[in-house]
C-alpha positions as CSV (number, residue, x, y, z in Angstrom):
1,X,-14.5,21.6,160.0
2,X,-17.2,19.1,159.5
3,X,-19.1,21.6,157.8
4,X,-17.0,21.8,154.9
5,X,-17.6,18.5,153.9
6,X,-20.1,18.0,150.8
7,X,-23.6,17.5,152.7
8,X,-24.6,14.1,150.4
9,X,-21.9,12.5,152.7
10,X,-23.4,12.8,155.6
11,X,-25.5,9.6,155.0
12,X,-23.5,7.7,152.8
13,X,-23.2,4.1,153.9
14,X,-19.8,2.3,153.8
15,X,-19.2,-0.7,151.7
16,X,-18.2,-3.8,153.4
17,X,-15.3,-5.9,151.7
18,X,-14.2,-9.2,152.6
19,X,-11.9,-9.3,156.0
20,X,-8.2,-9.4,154.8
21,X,-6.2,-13.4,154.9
22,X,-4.2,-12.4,157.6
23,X,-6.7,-11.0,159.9
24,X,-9.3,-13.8,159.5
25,X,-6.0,-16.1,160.1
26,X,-4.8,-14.5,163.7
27,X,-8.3,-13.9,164.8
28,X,-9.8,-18.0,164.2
29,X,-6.7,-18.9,165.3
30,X,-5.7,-21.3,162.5
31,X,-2.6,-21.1,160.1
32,X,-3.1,-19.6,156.7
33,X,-2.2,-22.9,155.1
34,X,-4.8,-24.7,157.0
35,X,-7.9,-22.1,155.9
36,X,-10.0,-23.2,152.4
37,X,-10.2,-19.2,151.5
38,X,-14.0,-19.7,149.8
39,X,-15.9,-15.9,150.1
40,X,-14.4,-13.9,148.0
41,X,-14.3,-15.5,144.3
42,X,-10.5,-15.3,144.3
43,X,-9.0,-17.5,141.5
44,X,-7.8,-20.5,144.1
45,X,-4.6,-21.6,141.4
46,X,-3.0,-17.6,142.0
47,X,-1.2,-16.3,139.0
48,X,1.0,-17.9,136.4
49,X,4.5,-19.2,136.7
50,X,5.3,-17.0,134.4
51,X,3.7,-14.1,136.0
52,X,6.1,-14.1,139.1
53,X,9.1,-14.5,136.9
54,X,8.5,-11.6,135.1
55,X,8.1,-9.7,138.2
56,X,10.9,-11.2,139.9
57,X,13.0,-10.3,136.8
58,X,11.4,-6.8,135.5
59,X,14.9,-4.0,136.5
60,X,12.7,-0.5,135.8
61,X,10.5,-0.3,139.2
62,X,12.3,2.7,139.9
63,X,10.8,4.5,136.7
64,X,7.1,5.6,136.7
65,X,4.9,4.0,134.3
66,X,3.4,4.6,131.1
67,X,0.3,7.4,131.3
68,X,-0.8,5.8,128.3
69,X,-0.4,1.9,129.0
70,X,0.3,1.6,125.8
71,X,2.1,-1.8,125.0
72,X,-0.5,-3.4,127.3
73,X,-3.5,-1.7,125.4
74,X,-1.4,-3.0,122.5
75,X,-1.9,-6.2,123.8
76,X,-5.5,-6.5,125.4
77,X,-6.6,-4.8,121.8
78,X,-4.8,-8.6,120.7
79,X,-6.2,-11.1,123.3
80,X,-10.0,-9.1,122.9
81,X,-10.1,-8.9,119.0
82,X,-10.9,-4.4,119.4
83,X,-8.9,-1.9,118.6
84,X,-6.4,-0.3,121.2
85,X,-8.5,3.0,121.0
86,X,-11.6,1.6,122.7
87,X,-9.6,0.2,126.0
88,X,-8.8,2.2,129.1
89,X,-6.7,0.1,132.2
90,X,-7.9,0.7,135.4
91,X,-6.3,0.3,138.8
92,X,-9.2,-2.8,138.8
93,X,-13.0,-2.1,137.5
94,X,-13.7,-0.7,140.6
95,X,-11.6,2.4,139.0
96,X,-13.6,2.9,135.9
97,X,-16.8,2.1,138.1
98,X,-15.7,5.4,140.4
99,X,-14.7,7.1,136.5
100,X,-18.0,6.0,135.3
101,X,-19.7,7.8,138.5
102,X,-17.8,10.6,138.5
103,X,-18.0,11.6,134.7
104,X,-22.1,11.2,134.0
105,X,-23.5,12.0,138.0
106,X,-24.1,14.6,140.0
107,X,-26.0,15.5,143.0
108,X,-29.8,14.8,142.2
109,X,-29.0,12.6,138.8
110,X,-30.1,8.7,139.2
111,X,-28.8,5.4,138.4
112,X,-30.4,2.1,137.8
113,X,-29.8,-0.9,139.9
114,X,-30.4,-4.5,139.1
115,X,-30.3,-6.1,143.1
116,X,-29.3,-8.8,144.1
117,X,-26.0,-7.6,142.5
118,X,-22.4,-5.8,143.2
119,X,-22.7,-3.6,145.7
120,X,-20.4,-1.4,144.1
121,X,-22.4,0.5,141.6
122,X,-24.7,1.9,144.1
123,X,-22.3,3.1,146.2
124,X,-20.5,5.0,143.6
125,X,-23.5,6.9,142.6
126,X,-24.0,7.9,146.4
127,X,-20.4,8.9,146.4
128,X,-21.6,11.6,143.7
129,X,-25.2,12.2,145.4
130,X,-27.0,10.2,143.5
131,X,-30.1,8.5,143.7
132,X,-30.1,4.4,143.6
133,X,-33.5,3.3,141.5
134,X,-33.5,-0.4,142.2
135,X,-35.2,-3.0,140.1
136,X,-35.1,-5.9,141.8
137,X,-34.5,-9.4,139.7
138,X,-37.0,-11.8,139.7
139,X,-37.0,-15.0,141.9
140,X,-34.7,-16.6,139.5
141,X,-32.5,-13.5,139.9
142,X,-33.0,-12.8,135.9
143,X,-33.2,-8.9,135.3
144,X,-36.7,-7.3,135.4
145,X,-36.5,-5.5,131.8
146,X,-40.1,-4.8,131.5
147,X,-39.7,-3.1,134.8
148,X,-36.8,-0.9,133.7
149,X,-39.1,-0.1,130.4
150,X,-41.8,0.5,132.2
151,X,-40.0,2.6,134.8
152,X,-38.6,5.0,132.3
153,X,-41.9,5.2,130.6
154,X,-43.4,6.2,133.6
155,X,-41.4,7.5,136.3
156,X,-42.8,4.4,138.5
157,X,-39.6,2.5,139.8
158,X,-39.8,-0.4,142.3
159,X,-38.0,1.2,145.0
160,X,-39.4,-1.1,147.9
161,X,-37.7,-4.8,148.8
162,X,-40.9,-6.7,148.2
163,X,-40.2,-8.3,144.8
164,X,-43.8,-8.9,143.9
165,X,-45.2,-5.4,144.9
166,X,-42.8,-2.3,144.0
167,X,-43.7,0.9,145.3
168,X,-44.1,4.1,143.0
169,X,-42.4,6.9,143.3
170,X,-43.0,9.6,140.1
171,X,-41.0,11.5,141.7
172,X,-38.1,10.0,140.9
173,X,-35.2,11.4,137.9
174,X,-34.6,10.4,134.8
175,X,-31.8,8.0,135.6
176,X,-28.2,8.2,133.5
177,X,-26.7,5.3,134.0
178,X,-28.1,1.4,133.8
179,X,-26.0,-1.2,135.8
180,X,-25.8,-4.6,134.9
181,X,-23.8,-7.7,135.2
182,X,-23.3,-11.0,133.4
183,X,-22.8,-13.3,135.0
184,X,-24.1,-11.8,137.4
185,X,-22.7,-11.5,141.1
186,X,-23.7,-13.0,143.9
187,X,-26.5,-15.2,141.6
188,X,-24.0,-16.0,138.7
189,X,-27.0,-15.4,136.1
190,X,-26.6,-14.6,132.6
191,X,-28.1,-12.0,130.9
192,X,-29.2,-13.3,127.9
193,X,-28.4,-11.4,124.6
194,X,-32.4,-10.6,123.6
195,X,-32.6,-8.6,127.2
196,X,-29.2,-6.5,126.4
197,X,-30.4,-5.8,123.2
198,X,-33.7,-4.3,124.8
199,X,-31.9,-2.2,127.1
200,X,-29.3,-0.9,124.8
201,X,-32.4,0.5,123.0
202,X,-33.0,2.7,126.1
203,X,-31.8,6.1,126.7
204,X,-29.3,5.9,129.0
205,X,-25.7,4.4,129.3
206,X,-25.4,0.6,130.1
207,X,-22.6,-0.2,132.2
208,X,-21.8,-3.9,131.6
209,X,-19.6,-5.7,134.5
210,X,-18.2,-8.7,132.9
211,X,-15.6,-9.9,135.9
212,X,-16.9,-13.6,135.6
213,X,-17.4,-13.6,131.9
214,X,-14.3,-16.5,131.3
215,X,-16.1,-18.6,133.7
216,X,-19.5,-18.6,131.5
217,X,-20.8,-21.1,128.2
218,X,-21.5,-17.9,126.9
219,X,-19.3,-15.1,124.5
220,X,-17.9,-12.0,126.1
221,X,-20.2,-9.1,125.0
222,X,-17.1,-6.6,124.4
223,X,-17.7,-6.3,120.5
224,X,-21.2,-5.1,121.2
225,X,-19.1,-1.4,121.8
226,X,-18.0,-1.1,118.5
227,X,-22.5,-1.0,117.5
228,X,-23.6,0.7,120.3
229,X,-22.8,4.4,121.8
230,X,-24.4,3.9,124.7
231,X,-22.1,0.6,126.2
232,X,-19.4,0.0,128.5
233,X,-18.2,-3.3,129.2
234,X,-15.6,-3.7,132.3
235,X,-13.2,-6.9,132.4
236,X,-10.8,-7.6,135.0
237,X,-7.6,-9.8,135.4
238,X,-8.8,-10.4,139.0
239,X,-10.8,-13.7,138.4
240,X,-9.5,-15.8,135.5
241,X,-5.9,-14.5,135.7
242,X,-5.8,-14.7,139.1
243,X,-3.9,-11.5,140.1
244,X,-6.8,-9.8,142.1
245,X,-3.6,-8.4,144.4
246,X,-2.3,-6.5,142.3
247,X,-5.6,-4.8,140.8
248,X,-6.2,-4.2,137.1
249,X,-8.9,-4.3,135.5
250,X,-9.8,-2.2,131.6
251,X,-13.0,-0.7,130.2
252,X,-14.2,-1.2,126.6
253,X,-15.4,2.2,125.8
254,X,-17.3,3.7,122.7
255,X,-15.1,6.3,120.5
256,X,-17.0,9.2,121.7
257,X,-16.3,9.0,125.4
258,X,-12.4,8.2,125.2
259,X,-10.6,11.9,124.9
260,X,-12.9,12.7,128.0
261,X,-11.3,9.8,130.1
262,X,-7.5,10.3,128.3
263,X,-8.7,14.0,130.0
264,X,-10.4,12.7,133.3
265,X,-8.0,10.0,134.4
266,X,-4.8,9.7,136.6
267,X,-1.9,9.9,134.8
268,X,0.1,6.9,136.8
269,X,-3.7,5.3,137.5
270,X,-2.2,1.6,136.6
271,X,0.9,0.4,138.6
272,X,4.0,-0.9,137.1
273,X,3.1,-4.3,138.7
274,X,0.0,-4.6,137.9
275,X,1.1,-4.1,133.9
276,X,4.3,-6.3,133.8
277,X,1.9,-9.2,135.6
278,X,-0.9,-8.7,133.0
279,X,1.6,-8.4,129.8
280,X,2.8,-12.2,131.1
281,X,-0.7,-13.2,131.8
282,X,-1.5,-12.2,128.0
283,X,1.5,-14.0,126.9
284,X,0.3,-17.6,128.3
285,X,-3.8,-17.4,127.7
286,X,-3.7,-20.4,126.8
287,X,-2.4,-21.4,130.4
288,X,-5.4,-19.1,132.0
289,X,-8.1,-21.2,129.6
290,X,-6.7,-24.2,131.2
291,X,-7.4,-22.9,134.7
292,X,-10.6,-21.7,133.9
293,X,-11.5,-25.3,132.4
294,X,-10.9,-26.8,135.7
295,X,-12.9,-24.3,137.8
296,X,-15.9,-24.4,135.3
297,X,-15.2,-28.6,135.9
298,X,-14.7,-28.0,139.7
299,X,-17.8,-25.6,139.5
300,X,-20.1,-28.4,138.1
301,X,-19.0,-30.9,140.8
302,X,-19.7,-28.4,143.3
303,X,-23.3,-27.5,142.1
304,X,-24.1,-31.5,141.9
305,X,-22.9,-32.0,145.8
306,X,-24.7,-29.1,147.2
307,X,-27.7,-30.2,145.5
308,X,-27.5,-33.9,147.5
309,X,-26.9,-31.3,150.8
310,X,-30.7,-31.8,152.3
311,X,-30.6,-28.1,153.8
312,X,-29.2,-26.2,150.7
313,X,-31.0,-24.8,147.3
314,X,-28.0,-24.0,145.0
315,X,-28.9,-22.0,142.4
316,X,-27.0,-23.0,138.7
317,X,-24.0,-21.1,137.9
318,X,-22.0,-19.5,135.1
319,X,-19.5,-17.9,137.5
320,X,-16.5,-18.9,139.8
321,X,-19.1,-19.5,142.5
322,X,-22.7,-21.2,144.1
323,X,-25.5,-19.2,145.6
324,X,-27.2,-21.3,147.8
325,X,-30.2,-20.7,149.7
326,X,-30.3,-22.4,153.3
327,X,-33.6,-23.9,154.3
328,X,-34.5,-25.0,157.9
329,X,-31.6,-23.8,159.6
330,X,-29.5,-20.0,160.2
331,X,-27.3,-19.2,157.5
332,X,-25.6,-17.5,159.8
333,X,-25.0,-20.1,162.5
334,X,-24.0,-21.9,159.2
335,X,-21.8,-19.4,158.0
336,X,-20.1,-19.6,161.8
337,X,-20.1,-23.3,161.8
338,X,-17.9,-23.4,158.6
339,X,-15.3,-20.7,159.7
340,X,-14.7,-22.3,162.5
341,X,-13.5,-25.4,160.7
342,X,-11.2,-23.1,158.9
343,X,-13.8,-22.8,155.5
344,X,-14.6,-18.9,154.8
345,X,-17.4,-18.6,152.9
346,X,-19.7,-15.5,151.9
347,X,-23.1,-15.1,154.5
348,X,-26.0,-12.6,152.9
349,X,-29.4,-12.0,154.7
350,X,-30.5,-8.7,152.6
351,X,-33.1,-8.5,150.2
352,X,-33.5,-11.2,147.7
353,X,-30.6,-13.1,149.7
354,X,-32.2,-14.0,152.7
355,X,-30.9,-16.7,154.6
356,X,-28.2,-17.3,152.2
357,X,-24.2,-18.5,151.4
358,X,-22.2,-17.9,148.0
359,X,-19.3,-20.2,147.9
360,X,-16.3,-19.3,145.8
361,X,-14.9,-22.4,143.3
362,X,-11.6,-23.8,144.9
363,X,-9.1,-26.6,144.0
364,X,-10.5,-30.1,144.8
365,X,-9.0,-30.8,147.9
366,X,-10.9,-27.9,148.9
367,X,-14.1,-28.7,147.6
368,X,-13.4,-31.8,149.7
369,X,-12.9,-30.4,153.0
370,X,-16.0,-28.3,152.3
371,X,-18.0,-30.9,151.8
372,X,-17.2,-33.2,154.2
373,X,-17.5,-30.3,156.8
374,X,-21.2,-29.6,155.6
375,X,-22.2,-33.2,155.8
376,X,-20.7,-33.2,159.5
377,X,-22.7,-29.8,160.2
């Protein structure tokens, strides 16, 4: 029966999320109340007040919910300034990313990758056979556009993991799809607006992953659709809002590609939850600004004790999170030290992330704990 499976599987790699509260809870032994939850950029403050009334009070959970999301469109189109008819929810980005695959690749087409990043894109476009061209960022984990320029002038992509000396490969396709995101995750980079502009004058579809955009001293880029055919920018409720549980996320997508989606997607794609959480969530933005204040405040704090930390390089921040480098010990032992304490925080030691820990923004009390466990270490 194996047989009958589509042969590009055969290889495919499986993605590796973040071990579920409870398990990480019975298997170190400590009660959930006691573990700073650090690794996975979840919003430490959870959603609104207002958020679990309206669940607790919403009667129609019975009844399945609108194919066409509309009063929510109705109201992201009011909280993003754009018109309803650009915006597709998603059962969270990772949805649209899977749409995004599946509508534009096929067996043999390319996408390009911007690593250190999400590990998401990439495997999407295996999922549909594709090839992964990887530019790698620079050492300051800014993208590499006169890479990508190059590349698609030439057909020479860097498609080795030494960041100073790609390897060629004219072999390669014309790739479809251009992945980027701002800030950017794990580094928490921003891509500034000259470098967008640059790629958007490529042809190819850029596929702009705002989750952390809130978080940044920088505007959202979702207007940008409305000039350019060849955009998508993804948001999610998962970060700032807090309701990463319950997963929704929406697209921002030009006026050519929507009756394809309306076509392409599941009817019943975006829960009844998920939509009566969000709808209260867009009610009280001014509540969600307030929370993002004090991680962006908390974020700060953090940066400027890590820095003081003799064995870690932080790297600056316009996300919910610190990458930091470990120098002259294992960040793995490190990594091992920390959950043991009860502190969970995300280990790497990949390409461009060797020997290295992103920590997630909590409350203060948890930065606390954090630190005072480092110092000990």
């Amino acid at each position: 029966m194996q047989n009958l499976l589509n042969p590009h599987l055969s290889g495919l790699e499986e993605y590796t999320p973040i071990q579920p509260f409870e398990v990480l809870s019975k298997r170190l032994g400590i009660p959930a109340s006691q573990i700073v939850k650090l690794d996975a950029n979840e919003n430490p403050y959870g959603p609104l007040p207002a958020v679990a009334q309206a669940l607790a009070e919403y009667p129609y959970y019975h009844i399945y919910p609108d194919p066409q999301q509309s009063e929510l469109r109705e109201a992201l189109s009011a909280f993003i300034g754009l018109p309803a008819e650009h915006i597709l929810p998603g059962q969270g980005a990772d949805e649209l990313l899977d749409y995004i695959g599946r509508l534009f690749l096929s067996p043999g087409d390319a996408i390009i990758n911007t690593p250190p990043t999400f590990g998401m894109y990439s495997f999407d476009a295996k999922l549909q056979g594709a090839q992964v061209i990887d530019v790698w960022r620079r050492a300051d984990y800014s993208v590499d556009v006169e890479g990508i320029e190059r590349g698609l002038g030439t057909g020479d992509w860097g498609l080795g993991t030494d960041l100073q000396s790609p390897i060629p490969n004219p072999q390669s396709p014309v790739p479809k799809l251009l992945f980027l995101t701002s800030p950017n995750n794990p580094s928490g980079t921003w891509l500034p607006d000259a470098d967008l502009r640059r790629l958007l004058a490529l042809p190819l579809m850029v596929v702009l992953d705002e989750a952390y955009v809130e978080f940044a001293n920088q505007p959202s880029r979702a207007d940008w659709v409305l000039e350019h055919d060849n955009l998508i920018v993804l948001r999610t409720f998962s970060k700032a809002a807090g309701i990463a549980g319950l997963r929704l996320g929406y697209g921002i997508f030009p006026a050519w590609l929507m009756p394809t989606l309306w076509k392409f997607k599941q009817p019943y794609n975006v829960n009844v939850a998920a939509s009566v959480a969000a709808l209260a969530s867009l009610r009280h933005t001014d509540q969600i600004i307030a929370v993002v204040e004090k991680l962006k405040s908390e974020r700060d704090r953090l940066y400027a004790e890590l820095s003081a930390i003799a064995f870690l390089r932080p790297h600056p921040s316009e996300a919910n999170f610190v990458l930091c480098r470990v120098e002259g010990r294992d960040a793995g032992a490190l990594k091992a030290g920390l959950e043991r304490q009860g502190i969970l925080v995300r280990y790497y030691n990949k390409p461009g992330l060797d020997n290295c820990i992103r920590i997630s923004v909590g409350r203060p009390e948890q930065t606390d704990r954090l630190l005072a466990v480092l110092r000990q270490l």
